[in-house]
N, C-alpha and C positions, 0 to 999 in steps of 0.2 A: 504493500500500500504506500501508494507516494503522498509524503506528507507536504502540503503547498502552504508554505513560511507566511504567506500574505493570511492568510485565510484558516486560522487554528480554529478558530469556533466553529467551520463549519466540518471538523474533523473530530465524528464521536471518539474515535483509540484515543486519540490524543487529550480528548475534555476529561476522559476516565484514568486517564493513565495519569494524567498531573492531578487531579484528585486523590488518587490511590496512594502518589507518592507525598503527597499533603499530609495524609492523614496517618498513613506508615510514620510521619515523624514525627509529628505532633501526639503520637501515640508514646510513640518510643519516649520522645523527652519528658514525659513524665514522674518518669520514673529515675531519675538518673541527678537527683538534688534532693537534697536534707528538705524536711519541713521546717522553714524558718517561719518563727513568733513574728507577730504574733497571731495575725491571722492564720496559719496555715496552721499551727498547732491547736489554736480554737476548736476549727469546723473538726479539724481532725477527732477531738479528743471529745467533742458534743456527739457526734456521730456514734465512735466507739461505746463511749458508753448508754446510749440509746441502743445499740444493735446487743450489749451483752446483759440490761436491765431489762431490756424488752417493753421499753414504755415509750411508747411513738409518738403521743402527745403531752407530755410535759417537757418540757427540754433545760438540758442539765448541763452544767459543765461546772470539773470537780467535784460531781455531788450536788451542785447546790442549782437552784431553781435559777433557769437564766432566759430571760424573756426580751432581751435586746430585736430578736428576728425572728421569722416566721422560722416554719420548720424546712420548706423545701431543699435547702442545701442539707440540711442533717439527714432526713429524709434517705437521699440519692449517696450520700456516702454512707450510711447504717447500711443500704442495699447493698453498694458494692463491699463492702467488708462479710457481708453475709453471703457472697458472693465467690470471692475471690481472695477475702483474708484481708489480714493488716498490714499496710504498709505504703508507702510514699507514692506510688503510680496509682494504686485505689485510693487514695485520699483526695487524688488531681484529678481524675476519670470526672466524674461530671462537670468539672468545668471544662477538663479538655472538650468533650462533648457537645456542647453549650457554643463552645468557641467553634467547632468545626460545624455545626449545626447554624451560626450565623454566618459563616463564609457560604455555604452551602445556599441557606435561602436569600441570601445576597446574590449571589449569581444566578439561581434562577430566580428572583421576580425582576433583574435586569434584565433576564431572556425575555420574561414574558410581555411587559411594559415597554421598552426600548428597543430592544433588539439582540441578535445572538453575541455581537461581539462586544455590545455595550456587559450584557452578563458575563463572559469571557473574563475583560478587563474587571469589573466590578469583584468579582470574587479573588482576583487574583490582587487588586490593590488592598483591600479588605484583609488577607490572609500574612499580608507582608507587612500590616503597618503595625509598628512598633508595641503601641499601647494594647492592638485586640491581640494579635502575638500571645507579648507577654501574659495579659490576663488571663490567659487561656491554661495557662501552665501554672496559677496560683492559686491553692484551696484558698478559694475567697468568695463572698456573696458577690463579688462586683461580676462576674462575668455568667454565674446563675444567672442573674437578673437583667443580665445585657443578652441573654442567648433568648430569655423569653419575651423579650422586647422586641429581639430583629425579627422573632416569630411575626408579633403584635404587627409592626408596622410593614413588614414585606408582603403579608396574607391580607392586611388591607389595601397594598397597591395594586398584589393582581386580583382581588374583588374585584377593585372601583376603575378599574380602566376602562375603558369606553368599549373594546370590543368582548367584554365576558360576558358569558352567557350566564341566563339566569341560574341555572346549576351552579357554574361556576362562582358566583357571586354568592350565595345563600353558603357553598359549602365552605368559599376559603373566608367569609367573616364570620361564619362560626369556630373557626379555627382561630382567626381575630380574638374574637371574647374569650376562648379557653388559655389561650394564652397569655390576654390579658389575669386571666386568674391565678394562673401559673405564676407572674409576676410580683402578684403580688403576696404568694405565698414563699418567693422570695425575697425579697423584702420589703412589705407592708401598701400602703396605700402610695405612695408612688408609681407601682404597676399599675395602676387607672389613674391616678391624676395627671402623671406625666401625655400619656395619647389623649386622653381627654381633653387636656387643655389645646393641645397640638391640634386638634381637631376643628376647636370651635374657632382658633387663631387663624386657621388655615381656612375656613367658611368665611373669613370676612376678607382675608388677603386677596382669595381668588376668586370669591363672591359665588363660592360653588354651592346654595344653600340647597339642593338637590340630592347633594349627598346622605343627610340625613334619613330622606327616604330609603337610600341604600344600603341601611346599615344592619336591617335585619334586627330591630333592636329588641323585641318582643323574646323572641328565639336567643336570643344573645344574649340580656339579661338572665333568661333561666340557663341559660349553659354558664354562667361566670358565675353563679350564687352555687349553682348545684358543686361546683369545684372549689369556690373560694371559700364556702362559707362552713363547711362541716369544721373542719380542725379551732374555730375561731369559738364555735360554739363549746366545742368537747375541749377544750383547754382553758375557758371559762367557768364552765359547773364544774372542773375539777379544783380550779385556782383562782377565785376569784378576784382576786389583787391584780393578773395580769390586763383584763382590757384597759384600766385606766392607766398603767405604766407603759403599753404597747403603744396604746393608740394616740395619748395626752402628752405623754413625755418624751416617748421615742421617735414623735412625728414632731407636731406642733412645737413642742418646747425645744427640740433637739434645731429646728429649723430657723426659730426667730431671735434664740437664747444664746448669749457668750457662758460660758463657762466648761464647753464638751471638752478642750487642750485640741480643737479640731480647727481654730480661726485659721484667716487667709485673707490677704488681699485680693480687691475688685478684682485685680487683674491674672491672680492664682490660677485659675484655669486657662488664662488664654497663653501664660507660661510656657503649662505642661502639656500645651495644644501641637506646640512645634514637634518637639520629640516622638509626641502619642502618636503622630500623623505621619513620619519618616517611616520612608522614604520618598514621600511624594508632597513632601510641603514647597514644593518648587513651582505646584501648579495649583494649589489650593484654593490661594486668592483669587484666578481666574475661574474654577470652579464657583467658587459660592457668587461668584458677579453673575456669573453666566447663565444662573440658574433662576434669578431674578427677575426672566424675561416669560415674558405670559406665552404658553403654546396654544397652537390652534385645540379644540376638544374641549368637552364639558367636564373631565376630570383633568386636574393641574397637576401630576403629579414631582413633578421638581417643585413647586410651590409647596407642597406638601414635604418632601424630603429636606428643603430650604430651612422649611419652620419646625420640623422636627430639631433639626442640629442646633437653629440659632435657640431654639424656646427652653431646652434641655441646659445649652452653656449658660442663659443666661439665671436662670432658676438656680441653679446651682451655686453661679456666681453671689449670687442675691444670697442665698443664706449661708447663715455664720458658720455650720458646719462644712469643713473641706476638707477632704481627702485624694488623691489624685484619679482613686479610681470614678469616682463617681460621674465622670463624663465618659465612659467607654459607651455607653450607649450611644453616642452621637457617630460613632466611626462609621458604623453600619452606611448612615444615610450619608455621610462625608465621602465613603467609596464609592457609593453610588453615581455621586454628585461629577466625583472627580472623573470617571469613567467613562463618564456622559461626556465631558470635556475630552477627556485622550481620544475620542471619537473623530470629534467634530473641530479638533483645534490645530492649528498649522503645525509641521515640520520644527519649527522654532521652536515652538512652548516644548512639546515631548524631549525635544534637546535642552532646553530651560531644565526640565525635571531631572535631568539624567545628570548634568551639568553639578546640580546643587548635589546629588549625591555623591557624586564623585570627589569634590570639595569635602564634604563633610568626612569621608572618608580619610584622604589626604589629613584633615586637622585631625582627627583621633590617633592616625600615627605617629603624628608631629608633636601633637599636644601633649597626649597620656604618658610619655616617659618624662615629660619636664616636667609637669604637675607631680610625679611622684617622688621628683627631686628638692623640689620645693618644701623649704623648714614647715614642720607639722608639729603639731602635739598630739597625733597617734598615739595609741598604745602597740606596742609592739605586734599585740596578736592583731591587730587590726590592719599596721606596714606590711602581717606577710600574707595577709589575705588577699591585699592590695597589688604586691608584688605577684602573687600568684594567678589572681585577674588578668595581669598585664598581660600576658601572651592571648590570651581570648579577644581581649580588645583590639588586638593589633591585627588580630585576623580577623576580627568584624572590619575594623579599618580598612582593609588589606582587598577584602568582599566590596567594600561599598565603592573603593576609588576604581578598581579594575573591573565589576559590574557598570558602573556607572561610566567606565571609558568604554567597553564593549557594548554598551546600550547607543553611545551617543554613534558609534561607527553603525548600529545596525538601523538605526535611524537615518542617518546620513546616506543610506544607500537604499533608503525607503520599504525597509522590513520594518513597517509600523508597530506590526502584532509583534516579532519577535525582538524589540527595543524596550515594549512592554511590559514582556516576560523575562528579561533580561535584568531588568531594574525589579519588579518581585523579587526574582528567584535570589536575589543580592541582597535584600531588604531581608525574609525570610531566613536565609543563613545567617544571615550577618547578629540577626536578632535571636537567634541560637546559641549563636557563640558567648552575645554578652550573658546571658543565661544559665548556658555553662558554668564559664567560668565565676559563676555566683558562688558555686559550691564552699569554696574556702570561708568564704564568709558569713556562709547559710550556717557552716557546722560551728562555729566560731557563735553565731549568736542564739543557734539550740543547744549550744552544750552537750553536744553528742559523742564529744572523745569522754567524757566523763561517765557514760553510760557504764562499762562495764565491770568499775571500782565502785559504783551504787548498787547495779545489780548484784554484786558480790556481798554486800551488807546486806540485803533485804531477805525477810523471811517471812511469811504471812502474818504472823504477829506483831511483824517489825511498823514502831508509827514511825510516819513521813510526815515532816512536817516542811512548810514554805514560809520564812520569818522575811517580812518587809516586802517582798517581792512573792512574782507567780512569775513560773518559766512555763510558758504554754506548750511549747513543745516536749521538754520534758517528761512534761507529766504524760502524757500523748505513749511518747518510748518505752516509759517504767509500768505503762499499760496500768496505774490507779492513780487514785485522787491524792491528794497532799490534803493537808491540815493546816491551812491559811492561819496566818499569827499576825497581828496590825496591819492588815492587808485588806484593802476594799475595792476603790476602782470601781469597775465593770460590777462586780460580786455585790457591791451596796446595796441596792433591793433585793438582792435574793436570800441576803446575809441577814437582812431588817424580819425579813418573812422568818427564816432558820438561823439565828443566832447561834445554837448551839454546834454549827457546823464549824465555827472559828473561834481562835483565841485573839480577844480584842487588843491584852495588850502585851510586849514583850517580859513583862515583870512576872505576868500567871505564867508565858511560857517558861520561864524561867525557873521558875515554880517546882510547874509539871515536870519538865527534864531532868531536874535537879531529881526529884524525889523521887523517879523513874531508876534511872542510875545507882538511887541506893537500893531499890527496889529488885535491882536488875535484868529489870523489862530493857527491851534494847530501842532507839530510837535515832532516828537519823533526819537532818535539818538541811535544807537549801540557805543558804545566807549569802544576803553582800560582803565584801570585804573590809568594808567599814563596819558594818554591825561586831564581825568576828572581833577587830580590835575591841571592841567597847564590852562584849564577852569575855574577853581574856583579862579583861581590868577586873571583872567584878568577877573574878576567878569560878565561871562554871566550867562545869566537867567536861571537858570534851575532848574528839581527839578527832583531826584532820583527813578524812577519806581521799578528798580529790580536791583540785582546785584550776582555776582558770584567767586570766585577765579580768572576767566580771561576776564570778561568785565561787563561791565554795559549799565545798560538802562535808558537814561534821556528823561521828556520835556520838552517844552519849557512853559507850563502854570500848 
C-alpha cells in the first residue's frame, strides 16, 4: 500500500497505526515513575483503601472521612487495583484513559464537523501539547474531569452540526448529558456549570437561540440525575455533614474565598498557557483570531469552541483558587481551534510554528546546563535530582530543535501533513523525556528509598505514627494508615467529625511513645528534621530507622 505524504487522513493503516503507537506509549509511561505527593499519592491511597474496606461510598483517606471530591476518580482506581493489583501504572490507568479518550474524541468530532484532515491535525496537536500530555500521566482529578469534558463538548459539536440526522442528534446529546454527569462526579458542580455557562454565552455571541430546541433537554435531564444523582444521595443519609462541606465550602467558598494556600495572579493562567500549549504556541494567536469570524450555517461551531476556551480561562482566572491544572480543559477546544488554522493558513504560519519550536528547543540546551551552574541554595538531594534531569532535558531539547528543523524542511517542500506530524511527533517525545526524567525527583519527594528500613520495622501491631506532616505517598507504599499527630490540613473536617483518629498535640504524643516504650509495645514515627532536634532536647526515646534530606524515621525500641 503506497502511502501518499500529502494526504495521511485519507489513509485508514496509517490513522490506526499512529493511534496504536499513541496509545502503546502513553500506556507504557505509566508505569515507569514513583507516585509523587501529593496528589498522586492521595487518589492513590483513597482508592486503595476503598477497594480493601469495600465501602464505595464514603471516601476515606488515612482512615478518616475525606469529602474534598466526588468519588469518580477513587471509583476507577479501586476498579483497577481490583483488577490488576497495586501499583504505579494502575494508579495512572484512568487518567491515562481519560487523556487518550480526549485525543481520540478530539479527532473525531474534527472529522465529523470540519473535515478529515482538520480531525487528523486536531488529534494529533491535542496528543502533543505539553499540559494534556502530561496530565495524562498524573493520578490526578484534573485530567478525570478534562477526559469527561472533551466527552461533554465534542458529543455536543457533532449533535449540533447542521448536517446530523435526527438519530444522530438525540443519540450523541445524550451522550452530552451523561457525561456531563460523569463530570461532575469528578469533581462537583463545575461539570454542569462550566458547559452551561459556555452554552448560554455562546446563544448570545452567535445568536444561535435555536439550539436550545436541540438539546434534547427533557431526555437529558433524566439521563444526568439518573447518573449524577445516586452517590450524592447515599453519601448523604450515610454522612450527613458532607452536603454542606461539599457543596458550600468546596465550591462557593473555595471559589470566592482567600485562605485555600491556592492564590495567583490575574494573569497565572495565561503564564502556564505558553508551556501547556507547546509545541504549537507559534500559531495560537492566529488560531483564536481566526476563529472569531462568523461561518456560513445555523450552528457556529468555532464560536462555540472560541467560548469554550476563553469562558473556562477566564473563570478560573477570576477565582482565588489556582492550580495549574485547572485549565487542561481548555486544550481540547484550543487543538481544535489550532487545526482548523494549520488547514487553512499559508506556508509561513506552519513554518512560524515549526520555527518557534525549534528555538525553544535550541534555548533548553543552551539554557538548562547554565541554570544549573548558577549559585543555588538547593539541598543536595535536590542538585542531584537536578543533575540527573539534565540529560532528559537535553534530549527533549535535542527532539524539539531537530523536529522543528525537519518540520520546517518538510514544509518548505510543501508536505503540509507531514511538517504536521513532524512537529507532534517532537512535541510528544520530547514531552516524555521531560517526564522521564522526573523520576529522581518523584522518589526524592515520596521517600521511597526509605521504604525498605520501615518495612523492616513494621509488624501488625507495630503503631505508625505521622508527627507534623503527612507523606501521601508513603502511606500509599506501606499499604496502611498513619496516626496523624498536630496534623490537619486537608484532614480538618474529617478530623472535627472523628477526632479520635489523631493526636492533636505533640506533648500527648509524646506521652503515648514514651509510655509505649516502657510498655514495650513497638512504635514507629514519620518526622521533620527539625521536630527530631526538639525531641532529642527533651530526651525521648528513640532510635533512628532511616532518614533523608526532608524527614526521618524513628522508634521507639
Amino acid at each position: 500500500m503506497k502511502l501518499n505524504i500529502n494526504e495521511l487522513h485519507g489513509s485508514r493503516w496509517f490513522m490506526w497505526s499512529l493511534l496504536a503507537v499513541f496509545v502503546i506509549v502513553t500506556l507504557y509511561a505509566l508505569g515507569i515513575r514513583t507516585l509523587v505527593p501529593p496528589d498522586e499519592g492521595r487518589y492513590a491511597e483513597m482508592a486503595r483503601e476503598m477497594f480493601t474496606s469495600g465501602d464505595w461510598i464514603t471516601t476515606r483517606l488515612n482512615g478518616i472521612k475525606y469529602f474534598e471530591k466526588p468519588p469518580l476518580q477513587t471509583w476507577m482506581n479501586a476498579l483497577t487495583f481490583a483488577a490488576f493489583g497495586l501499583g504505579e501504572w494502575q494508579a495512572r490507568l484512568w487518567t491515562g484513559l481519560c487523556g487518550i479518550l480526549g485525543v481520540c474524541m478530539t479527532a473525531l468530532a474534527g472529522r465529523k464537523v470540519f473535515g478529515p484532515r482538520v480531525g487528523l491535525y486536531a488529534g494529533m496537536v491535542l496528543a502533543s501539547s505539553l499540559f494534556w500530555l502530561a496530565s495524562g500521566q498524573i493520578n490526578s482529578l484534573d485530567m478525570g474531569l478534562s477526559g469527561m469534558m472533551t466527552l461533554t463538548l465534542m458529543s455536543l459539536l457533532i449533535a449540533q452540526r447542521d448536517e446530523a440526522t435526527a438519530a444522530e442528534r438525540r443519540n450523541w446529546m445524550l451522550v452530552c448529558w451523561g457525561s456531563m454527569a460523569l463530570a461532575v462526579l469528578a469533581k462537583g458542580l463545575i461539570g454542569l456549570v462550566l458547559p452551561g455557562a459556555t452554552l448560554i454565552l455562546y446563544s448570545l455571541f452567535a445568536r444561535d437561540w435555536r439550539i436550545w430546541a436541540r438539546l434534547h433537554l427533557l431526555k437529558g435531564v433524566l439521563v444526568f440525575f439518573a447518573i449524577a444523582t445516586p452517590w450524592f444521595v447515599l453519601v448523604a443519609l450515610r454522612n450527613p455533614e458532607q452536603p454542606y462541606f461539599f457543596f458550600v465550602h468546596e465550591h462557593f467558598q473555595r471559589f470566592l474565598m482567600k485562605g485555600h494556600k491556592r492564590e495567583g495572579a490575574w494573569y497565572y493562567f495565561l503564564v502556564l498557557l505558553i508551556p501547556g500549549i507547546m509545541p504549537w504556541i507559534g500559531i495560537l494567536p492566529q488560531s483564536l483570531a481566526a476563529a472569531a469570524r462568523r461561518q456560513s450555517g445555523a450552528f457556529q461551531p468555532r464560536v462555540m469552541l472560541l467560548t469554550w476556551a476563553v469562558f473556562i480561562f477566564c473563570f478560573f482566572s477570576y477565582s482565588t483558587s489556582k492550580l495549574p491544572g485547572y485549565i487542561v480543559p481548555v486544550f481540547p477546544a484550543l487543538a481544535l481551534l489550532v487545526a482548523l488554522h494549520l488547514e487553512n493558513t499559508s506556508r509561513q504560519q506552519r513554518a512560524w510554528a515549526a520555527s518557534i519550536m525549534a528555538l525553544l528547543g535550541a534555548a533548553l540546551l543552551i539554557g538548562m546546563p547554565l541554570a544549573l551552574n548558577l549559585p543555588t541554595k538547593r539541598d543536595e538531594a535536590n542538585l542531584i535530582a537536578l543533575r540527573g534531569y539534565l540529560p532528559w532535558v537535553l534530549a527533549a531539547g535535542f527532539l524539539m530543535l531537530s523536529g522543528g528543523a525537519l518540520a520546517l524542511l518538510h514544509i518548505r517542500q510543501m508536505r503540509r501533513d507531514m511538517g504536521v506530524l513532524t512537529i507532534a511527533c517532537a512535541g510528544f517525545l520530547a514531552t516524555h523525556c521531560i517526564l522521564a526524567g522526573s523520576e529522581l525527583y518523584g522518589q526524592n519527594r515520596a521517600g521511597t528509598d526509605l521504604l525498605p528500613k520501615i518495612q523492616a520495622e513494621l509488624k501488625p501491631d507495630t503503631k505508625l505514627y505521622s508527627v507534623g506532616i503527612y507523606e501521601q505517598s508513603l502511606t500509599y507504599y506501606l499499604q496502611r494508615p498513619m496516626i496523624l499527630v498536630d496534623y490537619w490540613d486537608e484532614f480538618t473536617f474529617g478530623l472535627k467529625q472523628q477526632p479520635e483518629l489523631s493526636i492533636p498535640k505533640v506533648d500527648d504524643f509524646i506521652t503515648q511513645w514514651t509510655q509505649d516504650a516502657v510498655n514495650g509495645k513497638h512504635s514507629v514515627a514519620v518526622i521533620s528534621l527539625d521536630l527530631y532536634q526538639h525531641l532529642k532536647q527533651r530526651g525521648v526515646p528513640m532510635r533512628v530507622v532511616a532518614e533523608d534530606a526532608r524527614r526521618m524515621i524513628i522508634a521507639n525500641l
